[in-house]
C-alpha positions, 0 to 999 in steps of 0.5 A: 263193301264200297261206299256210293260216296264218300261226299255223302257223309258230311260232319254236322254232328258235335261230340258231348251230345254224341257221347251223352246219347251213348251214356244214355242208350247204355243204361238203356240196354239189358244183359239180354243177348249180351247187348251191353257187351257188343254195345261195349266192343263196337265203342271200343272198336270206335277208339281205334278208328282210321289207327287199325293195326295191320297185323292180320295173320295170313290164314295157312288155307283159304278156300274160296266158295264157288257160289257168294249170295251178293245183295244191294244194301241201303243204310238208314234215311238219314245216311242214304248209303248204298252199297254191294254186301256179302251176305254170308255172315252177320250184318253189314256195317255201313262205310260211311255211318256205322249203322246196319246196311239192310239188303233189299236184293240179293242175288247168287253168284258163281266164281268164273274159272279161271283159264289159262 
């Protein structure tokens, strides 16, 4: 996913409230669905922001598909973000604030062969 603009995210946000949201939204969520759980990983993703490990294991077989649904996605309002997502899989993260990108068109592709 690319992000439109990485001038569109400007930092106008202090911590403590932040964290005081977090606390809140927390004990608001039920055991349903594991929503505490992946509440709980995406922060813990948070603590490793920009410090990821590139550790990645090379997979011994990958197969590209020979169709990929591609959908333009906008972010929340208050983000404005927009960007080309893959739809195969969950949803997207935002680049930019984290949020849910939402598709609003999407679109089947097929890999071009390659010649030559």
């Amino acid at each position: 996913m690319r992000s439109k603009s990485t001038k569109s995210c400007p930092v106008s946000e202090e911590l403590e409230p932040l964290l005081e949201a977090i606390r809140h939204r927390f004990t608001q969520l039920s055991d349903a669905k594991c929503q505490r759980n992946i509440f709980l990983k995406r922060l813990q993703t948070l603590t490793r922001f920009g410090a990821e490990a590139m550790d990645y294991e090379e997979p011994q077989v990958a197969e590209l598909p020979k169709e990929l649904e591609i959908g333009f996605a906008v972010c929340h309002p208050e983000c404005g973000n927009q960007a080309f997502v893959v739809m195969d899989g969950g949803p997207q993260g935002c680049d930019c604030c984290g949020g849910t990108m939402m598709p609003m068109k999407t679109r089947v592709y097929r890999i071009k062969r390659q010649t030559g």
